[in-house]
Backbone as ProteinMPNN parsed JSONL, in Angstrom:
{"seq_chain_A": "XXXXXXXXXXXXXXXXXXXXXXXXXXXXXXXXXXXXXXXXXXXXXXXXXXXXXXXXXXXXXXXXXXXXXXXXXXXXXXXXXXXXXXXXXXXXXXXXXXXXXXXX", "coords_chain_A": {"N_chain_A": [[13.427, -10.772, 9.079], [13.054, -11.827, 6.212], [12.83, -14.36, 6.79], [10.627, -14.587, 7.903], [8.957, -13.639, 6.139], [9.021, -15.948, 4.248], [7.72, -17.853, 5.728], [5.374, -16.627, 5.793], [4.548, -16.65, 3.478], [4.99, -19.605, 2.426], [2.608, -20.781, 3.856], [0.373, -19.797, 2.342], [1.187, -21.153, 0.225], [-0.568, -22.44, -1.019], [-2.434, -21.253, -2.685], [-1.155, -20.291, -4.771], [-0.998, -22.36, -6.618], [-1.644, -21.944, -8.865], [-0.035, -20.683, -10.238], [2.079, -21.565, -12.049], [4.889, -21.043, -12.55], [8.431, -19.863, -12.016], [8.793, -17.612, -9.302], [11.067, -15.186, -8.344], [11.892, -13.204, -5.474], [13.182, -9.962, -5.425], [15.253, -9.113, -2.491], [16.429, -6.851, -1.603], [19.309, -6.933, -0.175], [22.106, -8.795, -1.239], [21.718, -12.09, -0.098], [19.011, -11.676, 0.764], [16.567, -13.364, -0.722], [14.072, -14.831, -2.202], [12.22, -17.619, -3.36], [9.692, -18.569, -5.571], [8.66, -21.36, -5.956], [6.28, -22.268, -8.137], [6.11, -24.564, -10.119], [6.843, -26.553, -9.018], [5.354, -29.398, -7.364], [4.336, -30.407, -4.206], [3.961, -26.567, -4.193], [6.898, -24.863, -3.702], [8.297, -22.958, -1.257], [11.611, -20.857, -0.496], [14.418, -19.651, 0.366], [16.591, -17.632, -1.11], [19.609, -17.766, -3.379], [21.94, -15.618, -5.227], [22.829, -16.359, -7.452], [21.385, -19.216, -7.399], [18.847, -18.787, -8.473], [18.97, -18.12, -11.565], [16.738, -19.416, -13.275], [14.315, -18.241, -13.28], [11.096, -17.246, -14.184], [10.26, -14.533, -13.86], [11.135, -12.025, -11.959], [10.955, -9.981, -8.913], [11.607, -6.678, -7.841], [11.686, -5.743, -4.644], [11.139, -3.882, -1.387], [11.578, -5.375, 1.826], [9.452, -4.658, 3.384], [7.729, -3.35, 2.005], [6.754, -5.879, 0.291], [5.537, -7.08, 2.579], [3.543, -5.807, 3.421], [2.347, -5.948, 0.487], [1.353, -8.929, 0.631], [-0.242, -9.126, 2.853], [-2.211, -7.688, 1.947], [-2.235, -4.207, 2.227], [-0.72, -3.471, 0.349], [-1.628, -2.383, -2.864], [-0.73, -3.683, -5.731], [-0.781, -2.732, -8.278], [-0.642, -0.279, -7.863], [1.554, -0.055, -6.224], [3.524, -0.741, -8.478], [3.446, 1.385, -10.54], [4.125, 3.377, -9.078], [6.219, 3.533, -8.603], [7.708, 1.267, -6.68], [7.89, -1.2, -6.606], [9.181, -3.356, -9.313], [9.643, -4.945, -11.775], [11.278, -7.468, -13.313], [11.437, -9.665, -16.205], [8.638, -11.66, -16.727], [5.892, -9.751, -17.339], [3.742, -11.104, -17.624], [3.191, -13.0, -16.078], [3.862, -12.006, -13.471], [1.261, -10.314, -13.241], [-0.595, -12.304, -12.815], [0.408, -13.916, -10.355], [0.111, -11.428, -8.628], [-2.788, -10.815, -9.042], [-3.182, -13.945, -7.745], [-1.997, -13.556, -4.886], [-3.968, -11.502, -3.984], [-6.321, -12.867, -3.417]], "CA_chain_A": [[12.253, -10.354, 8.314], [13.18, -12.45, 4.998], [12.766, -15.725, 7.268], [9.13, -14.418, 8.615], [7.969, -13.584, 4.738], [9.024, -17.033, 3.32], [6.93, -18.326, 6.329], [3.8, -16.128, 5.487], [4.411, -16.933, 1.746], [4.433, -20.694, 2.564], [1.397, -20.948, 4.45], [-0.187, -19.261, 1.006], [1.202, -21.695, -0.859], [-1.881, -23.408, -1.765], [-3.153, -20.213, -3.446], [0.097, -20.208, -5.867], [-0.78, -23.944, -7.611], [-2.265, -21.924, -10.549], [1.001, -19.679, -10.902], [3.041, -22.349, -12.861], [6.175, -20.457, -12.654], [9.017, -19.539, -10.684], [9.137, -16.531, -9.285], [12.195, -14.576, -7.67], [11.588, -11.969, -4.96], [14.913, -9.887, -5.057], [14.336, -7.834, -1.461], [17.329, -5.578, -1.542], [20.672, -7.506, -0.101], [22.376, -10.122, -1.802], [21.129, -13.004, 0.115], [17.346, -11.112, 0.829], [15.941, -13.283, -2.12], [12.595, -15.909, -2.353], [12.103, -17.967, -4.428], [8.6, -19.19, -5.526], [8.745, -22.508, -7.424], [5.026, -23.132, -8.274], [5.914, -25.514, -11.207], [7.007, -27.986, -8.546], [4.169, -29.756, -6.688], [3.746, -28.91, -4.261], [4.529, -25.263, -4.428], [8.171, -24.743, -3.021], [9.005, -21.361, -1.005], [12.938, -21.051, -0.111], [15.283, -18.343, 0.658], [17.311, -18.087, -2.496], [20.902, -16.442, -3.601], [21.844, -15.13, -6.811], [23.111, -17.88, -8.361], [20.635, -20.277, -7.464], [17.639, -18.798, -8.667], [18.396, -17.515, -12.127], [16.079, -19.301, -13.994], [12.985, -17.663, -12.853], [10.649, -16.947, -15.305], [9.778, -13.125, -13.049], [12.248, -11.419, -11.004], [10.116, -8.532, -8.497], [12.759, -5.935, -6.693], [10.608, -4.276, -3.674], [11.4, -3.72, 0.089], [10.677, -6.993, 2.21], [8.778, -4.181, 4.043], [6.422, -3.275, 1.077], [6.66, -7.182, 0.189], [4.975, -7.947, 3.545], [2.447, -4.863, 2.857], [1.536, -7.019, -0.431], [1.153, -10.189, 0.981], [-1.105, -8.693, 3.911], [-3.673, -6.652, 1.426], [-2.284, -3.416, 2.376], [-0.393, -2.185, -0.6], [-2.363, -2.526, -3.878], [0.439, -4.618, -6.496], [-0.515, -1.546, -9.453], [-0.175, 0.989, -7.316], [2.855, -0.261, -5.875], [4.337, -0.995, -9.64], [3.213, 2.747, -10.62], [4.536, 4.466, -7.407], [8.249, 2.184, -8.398], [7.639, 0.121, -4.905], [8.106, -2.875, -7.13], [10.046, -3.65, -10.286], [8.914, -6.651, -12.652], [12.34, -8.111, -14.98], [11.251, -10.646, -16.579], [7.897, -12.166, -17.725], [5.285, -8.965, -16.767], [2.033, -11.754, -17.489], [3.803, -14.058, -14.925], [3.975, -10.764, -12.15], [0.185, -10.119, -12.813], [-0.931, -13.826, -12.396], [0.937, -13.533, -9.231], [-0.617, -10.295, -7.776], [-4.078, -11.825, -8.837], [-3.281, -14.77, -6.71], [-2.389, -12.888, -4.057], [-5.125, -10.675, -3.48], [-7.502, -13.507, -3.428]], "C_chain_A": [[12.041, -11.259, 7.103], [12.364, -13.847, 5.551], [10.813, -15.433, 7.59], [8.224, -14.301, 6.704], [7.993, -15.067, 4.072], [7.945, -17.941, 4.377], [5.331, -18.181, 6.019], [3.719, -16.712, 3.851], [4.033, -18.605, 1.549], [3.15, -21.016, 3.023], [0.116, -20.06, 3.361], [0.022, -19.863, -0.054], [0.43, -22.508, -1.72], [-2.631, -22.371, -2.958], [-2.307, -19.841, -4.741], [0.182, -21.339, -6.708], [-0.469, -23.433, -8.886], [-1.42, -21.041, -11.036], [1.769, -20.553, -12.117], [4.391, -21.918, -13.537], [7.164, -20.083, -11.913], [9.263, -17.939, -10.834], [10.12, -15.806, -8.075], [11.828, -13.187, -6.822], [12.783, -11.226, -4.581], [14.713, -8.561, -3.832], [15.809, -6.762, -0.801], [18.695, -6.025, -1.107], [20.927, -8.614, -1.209], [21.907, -11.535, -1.372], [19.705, -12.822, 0.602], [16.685, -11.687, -0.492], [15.259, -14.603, -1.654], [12.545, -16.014, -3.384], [10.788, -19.161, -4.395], [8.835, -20.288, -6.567], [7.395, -23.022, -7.872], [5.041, -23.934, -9.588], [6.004, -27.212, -10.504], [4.965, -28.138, -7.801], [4.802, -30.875, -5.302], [4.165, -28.011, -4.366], [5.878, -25.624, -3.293], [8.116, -23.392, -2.654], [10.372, -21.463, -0.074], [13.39, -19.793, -0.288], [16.435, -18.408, -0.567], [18.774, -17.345, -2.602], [20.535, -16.18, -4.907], [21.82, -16.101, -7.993], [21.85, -18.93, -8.567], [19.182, -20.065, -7.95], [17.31, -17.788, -10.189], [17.439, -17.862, -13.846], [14.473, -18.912, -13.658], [12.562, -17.346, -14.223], [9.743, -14.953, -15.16], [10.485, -12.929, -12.081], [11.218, -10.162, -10.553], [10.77, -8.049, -7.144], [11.452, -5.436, -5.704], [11.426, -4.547, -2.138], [10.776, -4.93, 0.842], [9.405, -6.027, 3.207], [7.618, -4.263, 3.35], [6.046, -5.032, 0.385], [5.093, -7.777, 0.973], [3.722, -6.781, 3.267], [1.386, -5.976, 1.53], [0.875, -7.84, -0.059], [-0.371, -10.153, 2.134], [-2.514, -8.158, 3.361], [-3.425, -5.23, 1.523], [-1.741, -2.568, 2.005], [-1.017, -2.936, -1.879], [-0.79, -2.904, -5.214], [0.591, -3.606, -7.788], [-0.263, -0.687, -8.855], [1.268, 0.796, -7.067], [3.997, -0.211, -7.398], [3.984, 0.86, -10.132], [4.271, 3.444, -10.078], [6.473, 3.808, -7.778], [8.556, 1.805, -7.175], [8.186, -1.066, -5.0], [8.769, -2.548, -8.236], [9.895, -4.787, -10.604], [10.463, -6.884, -13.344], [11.836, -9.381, -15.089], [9.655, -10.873, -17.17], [6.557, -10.999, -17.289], [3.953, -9.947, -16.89], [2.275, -12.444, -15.758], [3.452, -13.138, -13.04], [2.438, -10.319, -12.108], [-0.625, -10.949, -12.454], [-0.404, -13.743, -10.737], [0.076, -12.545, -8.502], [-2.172, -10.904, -8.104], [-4.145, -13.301, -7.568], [-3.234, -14.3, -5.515], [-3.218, -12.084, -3.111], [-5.968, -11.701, -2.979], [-7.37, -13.637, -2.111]], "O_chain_A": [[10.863, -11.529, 6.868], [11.445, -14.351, 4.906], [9.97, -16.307, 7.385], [7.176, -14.822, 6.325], [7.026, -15.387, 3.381], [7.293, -18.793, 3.775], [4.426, -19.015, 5.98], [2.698, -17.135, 3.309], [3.124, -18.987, 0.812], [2.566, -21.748, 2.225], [-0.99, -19.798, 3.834], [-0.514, -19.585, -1.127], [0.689, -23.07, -2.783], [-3.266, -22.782, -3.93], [-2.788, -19.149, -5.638], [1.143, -21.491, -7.462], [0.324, -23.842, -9.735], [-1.697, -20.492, -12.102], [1.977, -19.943, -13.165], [4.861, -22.26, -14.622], [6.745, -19.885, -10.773], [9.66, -17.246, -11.771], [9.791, -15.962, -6.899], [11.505, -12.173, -7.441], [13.448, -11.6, -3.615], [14.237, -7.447, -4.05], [15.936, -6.165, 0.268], [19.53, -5.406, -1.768], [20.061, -9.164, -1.89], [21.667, -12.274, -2.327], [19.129, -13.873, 0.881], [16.266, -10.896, -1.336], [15.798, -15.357, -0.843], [12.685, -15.197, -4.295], [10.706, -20.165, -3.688], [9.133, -20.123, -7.75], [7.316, -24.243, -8.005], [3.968, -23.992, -10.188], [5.642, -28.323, -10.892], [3.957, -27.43, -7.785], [5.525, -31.861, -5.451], [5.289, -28.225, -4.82], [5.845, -26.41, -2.347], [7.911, -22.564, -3.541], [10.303, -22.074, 0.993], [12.844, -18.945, -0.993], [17.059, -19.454, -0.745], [18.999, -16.368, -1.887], [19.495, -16.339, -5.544], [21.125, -16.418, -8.959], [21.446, -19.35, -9.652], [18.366, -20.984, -7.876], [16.326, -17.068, -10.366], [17.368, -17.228, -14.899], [13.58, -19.683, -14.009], [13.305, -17.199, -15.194], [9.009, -14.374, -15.961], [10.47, -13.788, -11.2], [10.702, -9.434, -11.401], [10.701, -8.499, -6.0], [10.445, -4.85, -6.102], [12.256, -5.445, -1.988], [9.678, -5.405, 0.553], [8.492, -6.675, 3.719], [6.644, -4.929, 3.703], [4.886, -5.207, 0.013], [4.127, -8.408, 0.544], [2.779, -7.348, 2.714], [0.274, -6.495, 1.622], [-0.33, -7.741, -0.29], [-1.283, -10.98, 2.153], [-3.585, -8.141, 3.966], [-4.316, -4.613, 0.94], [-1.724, -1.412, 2.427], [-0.883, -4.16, -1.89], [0.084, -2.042, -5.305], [1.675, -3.505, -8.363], [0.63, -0.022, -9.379], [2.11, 1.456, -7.675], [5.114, 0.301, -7.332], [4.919, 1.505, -9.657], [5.175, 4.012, -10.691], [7.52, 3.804, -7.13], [9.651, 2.027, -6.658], [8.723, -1.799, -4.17], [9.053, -1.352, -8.302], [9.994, -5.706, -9.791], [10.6, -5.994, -14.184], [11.8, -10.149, -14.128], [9.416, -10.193, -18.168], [5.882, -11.718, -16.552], [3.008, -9.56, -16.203], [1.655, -12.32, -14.702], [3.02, -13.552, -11.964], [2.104, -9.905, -10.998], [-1.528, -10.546, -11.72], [-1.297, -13.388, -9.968], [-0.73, -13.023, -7.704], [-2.671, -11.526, -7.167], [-5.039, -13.5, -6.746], [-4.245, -14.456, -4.83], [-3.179, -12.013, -1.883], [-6.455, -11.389, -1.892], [-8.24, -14.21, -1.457]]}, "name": "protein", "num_of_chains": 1, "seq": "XXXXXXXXXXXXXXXXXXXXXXXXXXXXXXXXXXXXXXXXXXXXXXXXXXXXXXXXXXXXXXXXXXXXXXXXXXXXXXXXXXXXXXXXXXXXXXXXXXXXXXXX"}
């Protein structure tokens, strides 16, 4: 499932230029983690560990289930943060820049 989201997330990576940050998707195991690098160019999406990804500038815990919900249009990114689907640590502008890109 992790391997199929960093796929859908790449093929979106054109829509992530204007993030200019990295962001960490931590999806519930220890090695279940993405890592968005949109500072590189082009955008980078990679399967990440712990170690290797903790200078993110936005860490967002959710289910790679509700993840792939996001990514698709078919869970709303406030609702989901509301409802505790998601979990922001780190920079909360960075996590709404993000869900704006997304949607588009």
């Amino acid at each position: 499932m992790v391997d199929d989201l960093v796929s859908t997330i790449q093929s979106r990576s054109g829509d992530l230029r204007g993030l200019g940050a990295k962001v960490r998707f931590a999806l519930g195991g220890p090695g279940d983690m993405i890592l968005v690098d949109a500072r590189a160019n082009p955008v980078t999406v990679t399967r990440a560990d712990a170690n290797g990804s903790s200078d993110a500038d936005c860490t967002i815990r959710m289910t790679p289930e509700n993840l792939n919900k996001l990514i698709n249009g078919q869970l709303n990114p406030m609702l989901a943060f509301t409802m505790g689907k998601l979990k922001v640590e780190g920079s909360m502008g960075v996590a709404l820049k993000l869900a704006s890109l997304l949607e588009a």
